[in-house]
C-alpha positions in Angstrom: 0.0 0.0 0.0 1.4 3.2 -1.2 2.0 6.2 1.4 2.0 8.8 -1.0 -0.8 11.0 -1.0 -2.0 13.4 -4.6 -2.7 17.5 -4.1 -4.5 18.7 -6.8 -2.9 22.2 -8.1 -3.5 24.7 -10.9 0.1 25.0 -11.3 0.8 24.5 -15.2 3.9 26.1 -16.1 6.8 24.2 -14.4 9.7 26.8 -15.4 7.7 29.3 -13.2 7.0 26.4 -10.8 10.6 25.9 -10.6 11.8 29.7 -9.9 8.5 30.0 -7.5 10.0 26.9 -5.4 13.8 28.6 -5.9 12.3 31.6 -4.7 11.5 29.9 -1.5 15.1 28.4 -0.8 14.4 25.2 -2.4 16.6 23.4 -4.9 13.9 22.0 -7.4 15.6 18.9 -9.4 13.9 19.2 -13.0 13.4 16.0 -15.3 11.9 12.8 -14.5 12.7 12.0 -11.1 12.1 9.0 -8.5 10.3 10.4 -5.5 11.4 8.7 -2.0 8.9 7.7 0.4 8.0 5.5 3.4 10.4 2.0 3.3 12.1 3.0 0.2 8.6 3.4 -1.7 9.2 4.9 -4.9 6.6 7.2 -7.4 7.7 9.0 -10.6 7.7 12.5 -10.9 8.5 15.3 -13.1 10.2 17.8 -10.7 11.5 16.8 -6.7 12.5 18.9 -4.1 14.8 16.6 -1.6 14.4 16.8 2.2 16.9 16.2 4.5 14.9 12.9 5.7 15.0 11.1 2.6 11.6 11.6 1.4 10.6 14.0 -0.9 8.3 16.4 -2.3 7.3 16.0 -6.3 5.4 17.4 -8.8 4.2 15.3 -11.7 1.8 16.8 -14.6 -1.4 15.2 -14.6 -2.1 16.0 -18.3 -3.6 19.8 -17.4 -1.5 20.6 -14.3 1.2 19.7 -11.8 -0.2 18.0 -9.1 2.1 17.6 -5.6 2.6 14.2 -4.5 4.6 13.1 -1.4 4.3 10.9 1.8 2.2 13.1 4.4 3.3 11.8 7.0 7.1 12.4 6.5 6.3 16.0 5.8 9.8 17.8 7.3 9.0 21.6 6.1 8.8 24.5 8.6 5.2 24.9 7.5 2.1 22.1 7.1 1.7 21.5 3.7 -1.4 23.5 2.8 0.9 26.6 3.9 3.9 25.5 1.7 1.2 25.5 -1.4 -0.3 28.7 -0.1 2.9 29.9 -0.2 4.1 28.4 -3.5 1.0 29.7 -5.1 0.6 33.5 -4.4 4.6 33.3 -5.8 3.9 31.6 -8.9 0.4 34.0 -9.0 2.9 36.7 -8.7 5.2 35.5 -11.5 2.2 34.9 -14.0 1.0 38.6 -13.1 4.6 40.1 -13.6 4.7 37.8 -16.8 1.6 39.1 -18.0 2.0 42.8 -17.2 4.8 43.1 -19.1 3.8 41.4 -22.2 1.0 44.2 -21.8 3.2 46.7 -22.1 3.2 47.0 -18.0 6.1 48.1 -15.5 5.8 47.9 -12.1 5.6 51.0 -10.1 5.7 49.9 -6.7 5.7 46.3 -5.2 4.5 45.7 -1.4 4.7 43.0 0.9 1.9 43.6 3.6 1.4 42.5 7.1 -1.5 39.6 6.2 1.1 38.2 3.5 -0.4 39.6 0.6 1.4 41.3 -1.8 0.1 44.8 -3.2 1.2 45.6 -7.1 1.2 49.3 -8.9 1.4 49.1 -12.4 1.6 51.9 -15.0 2.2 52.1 -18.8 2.8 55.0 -20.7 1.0 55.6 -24.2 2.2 57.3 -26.7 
C-alpha cells in the first residue's frame, strides 16, 4: 500500500514552478525524477525537491497541471503542507502577473509585501 498522498494544483507552467520553489530556498531537481517515500517506496515525478529525511516532495503533470505528491506523514517543512502551497501559489500567481503585465506593455511601479502576507502591485504604462 502506497503512502504517498496526490494535491491537486493549478500549477501548469513548471519553469515558473521551478523559480517560485527557488524563490522559497528550495533546490527543485527538474526531469523525470524518482520520488522517495515511506520504506524505500518509490513514485515517478517530473520535478522533486529533496528533504533532508529522505523523502521527498514531487510534482508530476497530470495532463492539465502539476499535481504535488509526497508521503504526508514524512512531511519535514517548517510549515504544514497547505501553507507550503499557499505559499508556492501566491509566488507563482505573482510571477504569472509580472509575466503578464509586461507582455502588456506594463512596468511595475511599486511592489508591497503587507502585514497579512499579501502582496500589493502598482502598475503603469505609458501611451504614446
Amino acid at each position: 500500500m502506497s503512502h504517498f498522498s496526490t494535491i491537486k494544483t493549478e500549477l501548469r507552467n513548471v519553469d515558473d514552478l521551478v523559480a517560485a520553489l527557488t524563490e522559497m530556498g528550495y533546490r527543485p531537481e527538474a526531469g523525470q525524477q524518482q520520488l522517495r517515500g515511506y520504506r524505500g517506496q518509490m513514485v515517478d515525478a517530473q520535478l522533486a525537491v529533496r528533504q533532508p529525511n529522505g523523502a521527498d516532495i514531487g510534482f508530476r503533470w497530470n495532463g492539465s497541471s502539476y499535481e504535488l505528491v509526497t508521503d504526508l506523514q514524512l512531511w519535514n517543512q517548517n510549515v504544514p503542507v497547505d501553507r507550503f502551497l499557499a505559499q508556492l501559489t501566491q509566488r507563482y500567481a505573482l510571477r504569472t502577473v509580472l509575466a503578464a503585465t509586461q507582455q502588456e506593455g506594463f512596468q511595475v511601479c511599486e511592489q508591497n509585501n503587507t502585514a497579512d502576507g499579501s502582496i500589493e502591485l502598482v502598475v503603469t504604462r505609458w501611451n504614446g
